[in-house]
C-alpha positions in Angstrom: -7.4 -37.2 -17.2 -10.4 -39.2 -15.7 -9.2 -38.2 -12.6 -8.9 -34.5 -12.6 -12.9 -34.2 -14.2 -13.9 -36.5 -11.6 -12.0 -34.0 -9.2 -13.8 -30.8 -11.4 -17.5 -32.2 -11.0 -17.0 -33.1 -7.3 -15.2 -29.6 -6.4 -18.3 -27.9 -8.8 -21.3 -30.0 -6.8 -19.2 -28.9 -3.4 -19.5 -25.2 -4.5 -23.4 -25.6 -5.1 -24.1 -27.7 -1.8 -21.8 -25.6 0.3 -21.1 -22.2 -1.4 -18.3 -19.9 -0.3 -19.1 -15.8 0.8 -17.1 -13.7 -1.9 -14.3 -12.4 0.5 -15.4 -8.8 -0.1 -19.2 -8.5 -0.8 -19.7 -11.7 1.7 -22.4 -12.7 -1.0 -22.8 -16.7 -1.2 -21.3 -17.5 -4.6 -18.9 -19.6 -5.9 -15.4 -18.3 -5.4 -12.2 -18.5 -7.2 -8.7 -19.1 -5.4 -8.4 -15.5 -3.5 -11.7 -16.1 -2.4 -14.1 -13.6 -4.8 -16.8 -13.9 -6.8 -17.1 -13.5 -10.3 -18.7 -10.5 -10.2 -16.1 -8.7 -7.4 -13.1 -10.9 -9.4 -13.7 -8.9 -12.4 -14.1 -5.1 -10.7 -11.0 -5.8 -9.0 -9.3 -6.5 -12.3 -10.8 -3.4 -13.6 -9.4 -1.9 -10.9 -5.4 -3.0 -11.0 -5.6 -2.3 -14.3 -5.7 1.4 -13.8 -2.6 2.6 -15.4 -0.2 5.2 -12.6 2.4 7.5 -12.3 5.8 5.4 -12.3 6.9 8.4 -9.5 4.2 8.5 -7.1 1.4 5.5 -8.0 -0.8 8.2 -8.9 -4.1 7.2 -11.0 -3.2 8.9 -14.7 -5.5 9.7 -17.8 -3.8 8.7 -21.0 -0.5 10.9 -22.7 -0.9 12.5 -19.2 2.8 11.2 -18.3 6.1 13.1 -19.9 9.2 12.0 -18.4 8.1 9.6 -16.2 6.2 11.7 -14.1 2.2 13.0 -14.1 1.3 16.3 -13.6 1.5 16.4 -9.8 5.0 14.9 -9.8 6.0 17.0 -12.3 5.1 20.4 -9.6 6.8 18.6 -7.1 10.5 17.6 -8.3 12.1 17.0 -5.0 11.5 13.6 -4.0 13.3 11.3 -1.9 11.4 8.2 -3.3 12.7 7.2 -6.6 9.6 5.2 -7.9 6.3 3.6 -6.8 3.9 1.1 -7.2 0.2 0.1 -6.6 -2.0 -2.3 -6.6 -4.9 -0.2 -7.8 -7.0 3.1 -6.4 -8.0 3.2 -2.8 -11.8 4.3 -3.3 -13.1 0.6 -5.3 -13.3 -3.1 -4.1 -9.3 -3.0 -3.1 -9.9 -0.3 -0.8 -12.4 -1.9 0.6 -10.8 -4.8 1.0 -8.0 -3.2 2.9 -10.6 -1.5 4.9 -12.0 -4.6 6.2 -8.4 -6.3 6.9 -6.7 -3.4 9.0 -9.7 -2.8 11.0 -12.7 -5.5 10.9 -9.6 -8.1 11.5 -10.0 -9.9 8.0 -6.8 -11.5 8.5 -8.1 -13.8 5.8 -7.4 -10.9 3.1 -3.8 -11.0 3.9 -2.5 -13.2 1.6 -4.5 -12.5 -0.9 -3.6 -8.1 -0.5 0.2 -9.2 0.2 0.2 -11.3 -2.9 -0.7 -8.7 -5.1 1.3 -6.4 -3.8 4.1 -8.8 -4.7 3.2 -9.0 -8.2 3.1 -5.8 -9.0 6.5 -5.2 -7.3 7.8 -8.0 -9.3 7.2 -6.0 -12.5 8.2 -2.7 -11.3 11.1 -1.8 -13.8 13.6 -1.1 -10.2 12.8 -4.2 -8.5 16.7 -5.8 -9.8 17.9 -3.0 -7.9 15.8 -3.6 -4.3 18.4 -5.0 -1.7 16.1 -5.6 1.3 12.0 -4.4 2.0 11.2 -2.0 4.8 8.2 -1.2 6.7 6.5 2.2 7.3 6.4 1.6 11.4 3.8 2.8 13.7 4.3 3.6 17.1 4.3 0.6 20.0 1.0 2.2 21.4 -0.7 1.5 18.4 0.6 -1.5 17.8 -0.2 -2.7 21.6 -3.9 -1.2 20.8 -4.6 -2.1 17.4 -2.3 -5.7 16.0 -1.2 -6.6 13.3 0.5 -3.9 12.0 -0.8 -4.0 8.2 2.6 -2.0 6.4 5.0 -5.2 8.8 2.8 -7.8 7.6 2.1 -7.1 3.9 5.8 -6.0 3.7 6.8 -9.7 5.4 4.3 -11.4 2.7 6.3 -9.7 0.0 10.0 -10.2 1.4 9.0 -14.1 1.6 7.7 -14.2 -1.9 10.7 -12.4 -3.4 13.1 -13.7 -1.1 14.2 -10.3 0.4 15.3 -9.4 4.1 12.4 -7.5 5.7 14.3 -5.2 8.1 12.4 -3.2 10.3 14.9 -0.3 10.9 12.6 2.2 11.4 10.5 3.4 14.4 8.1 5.9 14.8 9.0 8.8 17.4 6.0 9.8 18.9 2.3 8.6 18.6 0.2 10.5 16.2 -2.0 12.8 15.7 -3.5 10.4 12.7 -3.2 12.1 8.9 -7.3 11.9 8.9 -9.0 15.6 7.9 -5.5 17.1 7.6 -4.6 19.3 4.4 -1.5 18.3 2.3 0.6 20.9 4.1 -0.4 19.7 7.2 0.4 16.4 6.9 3.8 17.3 5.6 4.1 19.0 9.4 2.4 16.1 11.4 4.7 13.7 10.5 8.2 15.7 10.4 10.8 14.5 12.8 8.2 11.5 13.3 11.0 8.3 11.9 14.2 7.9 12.6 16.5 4.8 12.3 17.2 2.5 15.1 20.8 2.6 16.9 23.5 0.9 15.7 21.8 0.3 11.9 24.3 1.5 9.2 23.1 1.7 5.7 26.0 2.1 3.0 24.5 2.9 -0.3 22.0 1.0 0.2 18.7 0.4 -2.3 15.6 -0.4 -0.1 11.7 -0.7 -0.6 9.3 0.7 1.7 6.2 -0.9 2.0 2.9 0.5 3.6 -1.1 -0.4 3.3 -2.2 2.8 1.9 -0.2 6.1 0.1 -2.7 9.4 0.0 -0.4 12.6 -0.6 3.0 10.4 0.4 3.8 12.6 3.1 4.5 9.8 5.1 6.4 7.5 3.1 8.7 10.2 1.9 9.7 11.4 5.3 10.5 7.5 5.8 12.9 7.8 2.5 14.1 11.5 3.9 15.5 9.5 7.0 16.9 6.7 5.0 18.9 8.7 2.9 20.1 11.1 5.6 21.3 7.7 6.8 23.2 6.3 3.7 20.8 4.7 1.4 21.2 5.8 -1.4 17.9 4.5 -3.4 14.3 3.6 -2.0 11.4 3.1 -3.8 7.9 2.3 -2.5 4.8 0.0 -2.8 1.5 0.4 -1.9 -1.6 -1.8 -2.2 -4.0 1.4 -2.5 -3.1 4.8 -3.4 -5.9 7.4 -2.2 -6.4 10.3 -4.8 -5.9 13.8 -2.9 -7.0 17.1 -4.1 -4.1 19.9 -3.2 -6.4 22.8 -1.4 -4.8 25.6 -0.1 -5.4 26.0 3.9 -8.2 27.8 5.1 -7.3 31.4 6.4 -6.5 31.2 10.3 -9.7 30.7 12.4 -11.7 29.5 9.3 -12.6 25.4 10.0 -11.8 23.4 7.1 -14.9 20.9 6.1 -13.6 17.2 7.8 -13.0 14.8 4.6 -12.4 11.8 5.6 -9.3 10.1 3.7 -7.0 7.6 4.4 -4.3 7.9 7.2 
């Protein structure tokens, strides 16, 4: 007992000699063990507390769900991904957070992104039924260009805590153009035909998890499940650490320039 508030007063005088930068405000402060300050600690709770659609990981306003799906998911009823999960919305403290890992190299806020992304997969209600995690892939220029690739890490951080094979059975077909600025229609198009599975992989009724940084309109992710069902899986599910909110516009006439908003990729 002696020992463990001689360990508390030391560890509290090291804080105030030697102070810690919060992990995402960088403000000099005592941390706790994922490396944020008290203030930042308790937004970020805030936001994984958001409640979310069960279907797509959408934010959702109270008795706004009826059969498991919000409103949204309930004008779209073809989906090839069973159920989602989130961390929390895209535009707070997480976001940023995932912001400043994928491209300010932050490779300090893996653990700490991968290991919540782990426990909220851990209490999705399907998780029983997850046979092995895979990765949304990007293609090898962009991975030569821009490494790590933040959908294979994250999805490795939560294989290893659940004890799942991370197969990376996907690849990406041609580079680009990124989802930045594009409508929801239009990134429906961009990335059609742009996954397929690698030779020789055979998936027999198989239940997989697909695993990526950041979900906006799920285009992407559901032509990932498209292709995995086409090729004998016969569940997937998905996990995000943000999910972006995204207005449905209708597409400007032809020759009319839509305004560039920048979201997510």
């Amino acid at each position: 007992m002696m020992m463990n508030i001689g360990r508390e007063i030391v560890a509290s005088f090291a804080d105030v000699i030697f102070p810690q930068s919060c992990a995402v405000c960088q403000v000099m402060s005592r941390t706790d063990e994922t490396g944020l300050c008290p203030m930042c600690r308790g937004i970020v709770d805030q936001e994984r507390g958001v409640p979310a659609c069960p279907r797509c990981g959408g934010a959702v306003a109270l008795f706004e769900l009826h059969d498991g799906k919000c409103a949204k998911c309930r004008l779209e009823p073809r989906h090839h991904v069973f159920g989602s999960v989130r961390v929390a919305p895209y535009g707070g403290r997480v976001g940023a957070m995932v912001r400043a890992y994928k491209y300010q190299r932050r490779y300090d806020l893996e653990p700490i992104l991968g290991g919540w992304l782990a426990v909220v997969v851990k209490g999705a209600p399907w998780i029983d039924r997850v046979e092995a995690i895979v990765s949304v892939p990007t293609h090898w220029r962009s991975r030569l260009l821009r490494p790590p690739h933040a959908a294979d890490t994250l999805a490795g951080c939560v294989a290893r805590e659940l004890g799942l094979p991370h197969l990376q059975i996907l690849y990406r077909t041609r580079p680009g153009p990124r989802q930045v600025g594009l409508s929801h229609s239009q990134r429906i198009v961009n990335v059609r035909g742009a996954f397929a599975l690698r030779r020789g992989v055979v998936l027999k009724e198989a239940r997989l998890l697909i695993i990526d940084d950041v979900k906006t309109t799920g285009a992407t992710i559901e032509e990932c499940a498209k292709v995995l069902n086409k090729s004998g899986a016969s569940e997937v599910y998905a996990a995000t650490v943000a999910k972006a909110e995204y207005p449905k516009r209708a597409d400007p006439p032809p020759g009319v320039p839509r305004p560039r908003r920048m979201y997510p990729g």
